[in-house]
N, C-alpha and C positions, 0 to 999 in steps of 0.2 A: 628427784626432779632435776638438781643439779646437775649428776652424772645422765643426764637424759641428754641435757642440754650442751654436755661437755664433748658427748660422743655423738651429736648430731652438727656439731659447730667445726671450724676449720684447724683447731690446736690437732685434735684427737687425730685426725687420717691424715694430717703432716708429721705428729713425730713418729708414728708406725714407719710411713711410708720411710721418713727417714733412717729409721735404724735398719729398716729393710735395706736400703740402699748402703747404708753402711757396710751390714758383715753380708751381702751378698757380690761387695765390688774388693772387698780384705781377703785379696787371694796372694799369700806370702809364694806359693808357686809359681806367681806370672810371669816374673822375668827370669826365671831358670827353665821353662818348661824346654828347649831346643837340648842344655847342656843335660837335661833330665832324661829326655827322648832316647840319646846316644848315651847316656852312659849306661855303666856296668848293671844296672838294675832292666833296665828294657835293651840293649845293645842294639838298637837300630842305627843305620848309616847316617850320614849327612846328606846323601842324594837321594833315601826312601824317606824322610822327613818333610825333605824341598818338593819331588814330584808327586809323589806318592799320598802322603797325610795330608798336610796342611793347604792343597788345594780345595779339597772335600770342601774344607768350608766356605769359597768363597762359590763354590757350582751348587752348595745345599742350601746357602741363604741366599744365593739369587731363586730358586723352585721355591721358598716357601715364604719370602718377605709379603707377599702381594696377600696372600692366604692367611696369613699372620695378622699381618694388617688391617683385613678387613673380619677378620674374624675377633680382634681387640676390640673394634666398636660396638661388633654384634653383642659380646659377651659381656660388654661392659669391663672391660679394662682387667678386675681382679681375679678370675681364672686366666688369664694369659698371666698375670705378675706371678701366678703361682705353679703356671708351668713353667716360666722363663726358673725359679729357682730348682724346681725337681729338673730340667733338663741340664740347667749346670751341674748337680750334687751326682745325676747319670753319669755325665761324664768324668766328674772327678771323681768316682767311686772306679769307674772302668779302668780309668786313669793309674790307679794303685792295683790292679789285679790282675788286668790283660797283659798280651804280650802279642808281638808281632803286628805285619802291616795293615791286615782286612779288621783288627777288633780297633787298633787306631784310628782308621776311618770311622768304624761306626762311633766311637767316641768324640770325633772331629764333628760328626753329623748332629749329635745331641750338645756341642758346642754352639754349633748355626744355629739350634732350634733357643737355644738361651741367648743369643745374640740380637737373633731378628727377635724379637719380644723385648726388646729394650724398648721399641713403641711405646707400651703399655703403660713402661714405668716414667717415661715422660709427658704422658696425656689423660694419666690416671689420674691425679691431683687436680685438675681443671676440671671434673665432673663432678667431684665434693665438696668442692671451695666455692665461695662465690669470687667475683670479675675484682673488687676491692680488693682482694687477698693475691693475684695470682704473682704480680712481683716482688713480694715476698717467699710465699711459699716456694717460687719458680729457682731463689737463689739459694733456698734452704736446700733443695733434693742433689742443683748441680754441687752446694759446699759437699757437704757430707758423701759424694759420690766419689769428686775426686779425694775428697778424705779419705776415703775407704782404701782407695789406689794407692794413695803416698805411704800410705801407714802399714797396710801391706808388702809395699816391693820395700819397704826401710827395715819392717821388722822381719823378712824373708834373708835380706842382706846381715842384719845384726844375728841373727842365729846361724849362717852359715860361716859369715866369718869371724866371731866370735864363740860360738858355743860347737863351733862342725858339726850341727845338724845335718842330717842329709836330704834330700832333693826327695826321698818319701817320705819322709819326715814333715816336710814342708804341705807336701802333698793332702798328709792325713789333718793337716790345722786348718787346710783349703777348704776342704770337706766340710767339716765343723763350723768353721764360717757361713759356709752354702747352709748346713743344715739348720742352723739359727736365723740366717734369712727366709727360708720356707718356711719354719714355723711363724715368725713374724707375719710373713702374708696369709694368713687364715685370720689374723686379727683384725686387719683391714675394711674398714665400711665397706657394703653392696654398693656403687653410687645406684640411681634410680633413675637414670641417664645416660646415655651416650653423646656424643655430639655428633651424628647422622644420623640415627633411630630415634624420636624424640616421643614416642608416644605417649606415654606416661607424662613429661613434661607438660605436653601439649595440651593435655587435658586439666593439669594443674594452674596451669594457664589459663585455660578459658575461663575457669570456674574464679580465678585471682579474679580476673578483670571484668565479670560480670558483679561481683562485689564490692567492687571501688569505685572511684570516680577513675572518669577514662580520660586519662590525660594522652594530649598526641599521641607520647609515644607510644602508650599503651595502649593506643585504637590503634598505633600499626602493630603493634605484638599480636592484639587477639586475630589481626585478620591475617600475618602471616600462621600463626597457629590453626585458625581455620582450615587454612589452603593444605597444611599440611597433613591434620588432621584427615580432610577431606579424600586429600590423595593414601592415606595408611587406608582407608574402608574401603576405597575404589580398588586398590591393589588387594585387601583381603579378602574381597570376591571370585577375585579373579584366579587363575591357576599359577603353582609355583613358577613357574617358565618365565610366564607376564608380569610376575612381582620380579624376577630377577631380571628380566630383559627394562624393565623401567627402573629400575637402582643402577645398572648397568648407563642407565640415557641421562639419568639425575647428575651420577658422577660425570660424565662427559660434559654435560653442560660447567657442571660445578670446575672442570678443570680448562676449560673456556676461557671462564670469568675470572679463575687464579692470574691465567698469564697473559693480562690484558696490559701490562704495560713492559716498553723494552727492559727497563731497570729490574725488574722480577725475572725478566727473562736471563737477563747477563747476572745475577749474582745464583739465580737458580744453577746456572752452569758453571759456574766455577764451582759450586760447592756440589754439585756431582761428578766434575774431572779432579777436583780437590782431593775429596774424600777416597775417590777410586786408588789417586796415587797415594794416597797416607796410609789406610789399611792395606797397601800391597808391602810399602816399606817396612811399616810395622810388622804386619805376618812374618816378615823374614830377615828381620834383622837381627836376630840373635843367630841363627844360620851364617849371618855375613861375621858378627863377631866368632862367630866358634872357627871360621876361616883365618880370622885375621892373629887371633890368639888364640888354640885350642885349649877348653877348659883344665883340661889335664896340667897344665903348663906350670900356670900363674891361677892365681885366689881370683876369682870370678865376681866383679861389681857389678853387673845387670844392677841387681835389686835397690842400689844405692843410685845411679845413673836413673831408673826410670822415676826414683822416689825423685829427685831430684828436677827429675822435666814434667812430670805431673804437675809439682809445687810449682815449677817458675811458671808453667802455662797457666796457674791457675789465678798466681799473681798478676800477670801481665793479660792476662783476659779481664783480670777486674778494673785494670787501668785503662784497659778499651774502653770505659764508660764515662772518662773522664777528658777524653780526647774530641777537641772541636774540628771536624772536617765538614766541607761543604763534599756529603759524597756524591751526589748529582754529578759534582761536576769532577772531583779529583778520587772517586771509587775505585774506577777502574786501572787509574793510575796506581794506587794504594794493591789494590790485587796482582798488577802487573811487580812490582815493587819485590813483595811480599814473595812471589811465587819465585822470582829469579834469587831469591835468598833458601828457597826450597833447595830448588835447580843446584845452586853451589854449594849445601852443604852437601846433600846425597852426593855428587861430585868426589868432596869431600871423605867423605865416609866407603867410597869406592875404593879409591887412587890410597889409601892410608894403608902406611904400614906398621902401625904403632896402635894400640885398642884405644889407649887413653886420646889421641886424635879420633878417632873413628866413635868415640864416646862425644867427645865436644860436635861433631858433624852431627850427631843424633839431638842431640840437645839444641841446639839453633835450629835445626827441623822439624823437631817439634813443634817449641814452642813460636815459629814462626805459622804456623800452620794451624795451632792454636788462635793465635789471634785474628786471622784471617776467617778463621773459622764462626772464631766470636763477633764479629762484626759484619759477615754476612748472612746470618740468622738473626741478626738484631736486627738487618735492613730488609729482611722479609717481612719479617713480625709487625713493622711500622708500616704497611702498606696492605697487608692480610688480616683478615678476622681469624679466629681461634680456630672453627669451624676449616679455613680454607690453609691455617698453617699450618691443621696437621696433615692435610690433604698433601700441601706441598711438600714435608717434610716426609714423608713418607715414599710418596713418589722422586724425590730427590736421592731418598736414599736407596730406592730400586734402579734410577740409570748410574749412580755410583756401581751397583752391583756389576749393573751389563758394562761398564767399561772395566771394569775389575777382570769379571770373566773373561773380558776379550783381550788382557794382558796376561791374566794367566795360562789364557789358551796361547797366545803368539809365546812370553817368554819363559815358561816355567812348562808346560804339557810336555810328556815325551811326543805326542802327535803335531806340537809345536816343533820349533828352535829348541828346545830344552837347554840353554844356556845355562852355564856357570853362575856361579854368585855375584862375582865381581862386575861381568859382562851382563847380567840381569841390574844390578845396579847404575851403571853406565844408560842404560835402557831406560829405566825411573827417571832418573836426572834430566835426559835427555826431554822425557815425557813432560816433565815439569818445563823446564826451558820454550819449548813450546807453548804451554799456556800461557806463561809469561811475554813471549812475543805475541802470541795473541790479544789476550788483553793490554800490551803496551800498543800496539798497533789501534784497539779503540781508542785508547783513552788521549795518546795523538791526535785521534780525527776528531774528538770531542774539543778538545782546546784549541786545534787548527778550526771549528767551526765559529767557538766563542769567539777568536779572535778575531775573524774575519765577520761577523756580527758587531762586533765590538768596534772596527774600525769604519764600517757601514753609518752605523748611531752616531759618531763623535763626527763624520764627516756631514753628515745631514743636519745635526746642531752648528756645525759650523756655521751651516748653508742658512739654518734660521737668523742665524746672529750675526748673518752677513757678515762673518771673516774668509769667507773663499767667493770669487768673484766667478759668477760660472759662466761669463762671456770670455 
């Protein structure tokens, strides 16, 4: 009875889900995968790496985010967590056997499909848990995530420059990791729930609150659960077409009601022109270093450098929670702030001709980007229901994709510019500097508004208190 109660409760499917998150994010390959790519094991170029591979993924998780997405709620979360680990363990399996540029695509492809499925693993835990539990649980999954990451690129960096393991070497413990994480997700509860399919709910629902006293709230629960009820029978009359064209009308409305205030609207955007420029910099920054210092050269610190900016961002995003801002009024100034310390370091990281600079330029970009990051997910969270942040969060991170696409179609396609490394970075920087005058541009007219409100009030008090003579 105990263990009934222990695997029905909220310990049991937070510390699965965490170990999951653990050895499925301890990937010691991550930060060597470029010098991996070209060296003497796969011999691929620097320019079939940049045009060639690493676009795949950002053209394959914009085709399947959307699909992905709504195919997480349908399934209820725990077959998409467990294809998100067998389409990693694909690719790091292809990753040690393949060679040349079409099998690295399709390896690139079963990256995307492990990538967009991170949905899963951050709105899987809200369907087993109850509402009491979720700020907990929520800082347990991101601790142990970025734990996974530091502990990873650190022990990736201590074996290669201390024991000279090699770069498949690393590869094969990637693997191992991955494969410890799929096993872990078959241990995970069924939830009995989604949070847009509620049938089952709905029905456990009605039957609650016909057996208790029905307090307010609960006389609005049982008649939202009605309605909703009502509309699952109405649609499962009906033919597939009309069930999909009315989930189709539900969402539309549902994402109406998401972006009903400007403040949802301007941190929505930032955090999809945000995010577009950070996984572009990211994808190709070890490209940029393998430019600046070819691996050949000098002992290769990626793996200490990303241990390193995982850790501080992880630190200084905890410290975001301890920070008193009125962001109403100084958000976008904070956004504008933030992004032009983006702007300067990529800048930075362009213009350098020393790794260990172009290492510091990476590290302030991150973790700047980081905290931005973390404080404008926090300012959705506070204004959205669970139901509407993953809506948003979901859709935030499909126009991330299309602004992504549409840089690496202009800077990186051979059907683009096909620029350079250095000149694709000068691009980045530039791209950031722009949101930065954009958002400083609001957040000007935000405080030129205050103030000019402000000067309005204290002159009309005057007028009450008969200090200005209006003859």
């Amino acid at each position: 009875m105990c263990g009934s109660n222990y695997l029905s409760g909220w310990k049991y499917p937070t510390l699965i889900i965490c170990v999951y998150g653990f050895f499925f994010n301890m990937r010691p390959i991550e930060p060597f995968i470029t010098p991996y790519y070209i060296g003497p094991f796969h011999n691929l170029t620097a320019e079939q790496v940049t045009t060639f591979v690493f676009p795949v993924w950002t053209y394959s998780s914009l085709a399947i985010l959307i699909p992905v997405f709504l195919l997480t709620d349908y399934l209820r979360y725990k077959p998409v967590i467990i294809l998100q680990a067998l389409a990693e363990s694909i690719s790091l399996l292809l990753m040690m056997t393949v060679h040349g540029v079409p099998a690295f695509q399709v390896l690139t492809f079963f990256y995307s499909v492990s990538t967009s499925c991170e949905v899963a693993y951050f709105t899987y835990i809200y369907s087993v848990v109850d509402t009491e539990h979720y700020q907990r649980v929520t800082s347990y999954c991101r601790a142990v995530q970025l734990a996974g990451l530091t502990i990873g690129a650190l022990c990736g960096q201590l074996l290669v420059s201390l024991a000279g393991v090699s770069y498949h070497t690393l590869n094969i413990l990637s693997l191992t990791s991955s494969l410890v994480g799929l096993v872990c997700s078959f241990f995970l509860p069924m939830p009995s729930r989604s949070m847009f399919i509620h049938k089952k709910i709905v029905d456990e629902t009605i039957q609650e609150s016909s057996e208790g006293a029905e307090t307010p709230q609960l006389q609005e629960h049982k008649q939202k659960a009605v309605a909703v009820k009502s509309a699952i029978e109405t649609h499962s009359e009906s033919s597939c077409c009309k069930r999909c064209f009315g989930l189709l009308v539900n969402f539309g409305k549902e994402l109406k009601e998401c972006y009903t205030t400007k403040q949802i609207i301007y941190w929505s955007l930032w955090v999809a022109s945000g995010t577009a420029g950070f996984l572009q910099v990211m994808g190709y920054v070890q490209v940029l270093w393998e430019h600046v210092e070819p691996s050949g050269k000098i002992s290769r610190y990626n793996g200490l450098v990303e241990a390193t900016a995982t850790f501080l961002s992880a630190v200084l995003s905890f410290l975001v929670g301890y920070v008193k801002v009125n962001w109403e009024i100084f958000g976008e100034l904070v956004l504008a702030i933030f992004s032009a310390i983006g702007a300067g370091s990529i800048f930075l990281m362009a213009y350098a001709r020393n790794i260990w600079v172009c290492y510091a330029g990476f590290l302030l970009f991150k973790s700047s980007y980081m905290i931005l990051i973390t404080i404008a997910l926090y300012r959705l969270a506070v204004n959205l229901s669970l139901e509407r942040y993953a809506m948003i969060f979901g859709l935030n991170n499909f126009v991330a994709l299309v602004f992504q696409t549409i840089l690496t179609l202009i800077v990186v396609d051979p059907k683009g510019l096909e620029l350079d490394i250095i000149t694709q970075y000068i691009v980045y920087g530039s791209y950031f500097a722009v949101i930065a005058g954009i958002f400083l541009g609001r957040s000007i007219y935000i405080l030129f508004v205050l103030y000019c409100k402000g000067s309005v009030l204290s002159q009309h008090s005057a007028v009450k208190s008969g200090y200005i003579n209006m003859d």
